[in-house]
N, C-alpha and C positions, 0 to 999 in steps of 0.2 A: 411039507404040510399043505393041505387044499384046501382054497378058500372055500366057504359058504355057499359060492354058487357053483360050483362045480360039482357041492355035494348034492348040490339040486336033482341033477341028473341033464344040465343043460348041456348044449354043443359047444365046442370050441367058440364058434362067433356068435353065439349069441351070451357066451359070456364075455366076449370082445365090447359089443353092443351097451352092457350092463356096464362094465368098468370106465367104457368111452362116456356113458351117460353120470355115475359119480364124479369123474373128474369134471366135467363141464358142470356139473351142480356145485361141487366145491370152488369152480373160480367164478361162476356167478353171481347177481345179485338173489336178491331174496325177494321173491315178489311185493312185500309188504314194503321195502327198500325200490323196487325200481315204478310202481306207482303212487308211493308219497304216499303211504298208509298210516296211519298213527292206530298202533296198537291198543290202543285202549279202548279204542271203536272198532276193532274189529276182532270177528272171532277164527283163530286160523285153521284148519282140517288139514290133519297130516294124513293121505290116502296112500297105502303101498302099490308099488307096481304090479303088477298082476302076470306073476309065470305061467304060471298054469294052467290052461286053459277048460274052464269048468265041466263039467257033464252035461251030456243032453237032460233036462228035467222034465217032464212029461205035466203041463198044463190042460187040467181038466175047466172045459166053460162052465160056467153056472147062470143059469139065463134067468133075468130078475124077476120079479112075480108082482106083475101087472095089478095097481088096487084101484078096484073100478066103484070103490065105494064114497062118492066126492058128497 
């Protein structure tokens, strides 16, 4: 059976890279844990890692429109 990331369409070592990074996240602290957070003041943001690397997306300027009426 193949893990999740394989089905990704990742290479050998960088699904190496991904599994070396879950183990070292499971024996670590938790950041809220290793700088004395108290959770009830803070809000925590779970962000995924990012595989895939996005598409060029084509940024048009819009140039602002000067009010010369003061």
């Amino acid at each position: 059976m193949q893990s999740s990331v394989t089905r990704l369409g990742l290479s050998f070592p960088d699904c190496l890279v991904i599994d070396y990074h879950n183990i070292l996240k499971h024996f670590s602290l938790s950041d809220e844990k290793s700088f004395g957070l108290d959770l009830s003041f803070v809000t925590v943001e779970r962000v995924p890692i990012v595989v895939d690397v996005p598409s060029e997306i084509e940024l048009k300027r819009i140039s602002p429109k000067i009010n010369t009426d003061y």
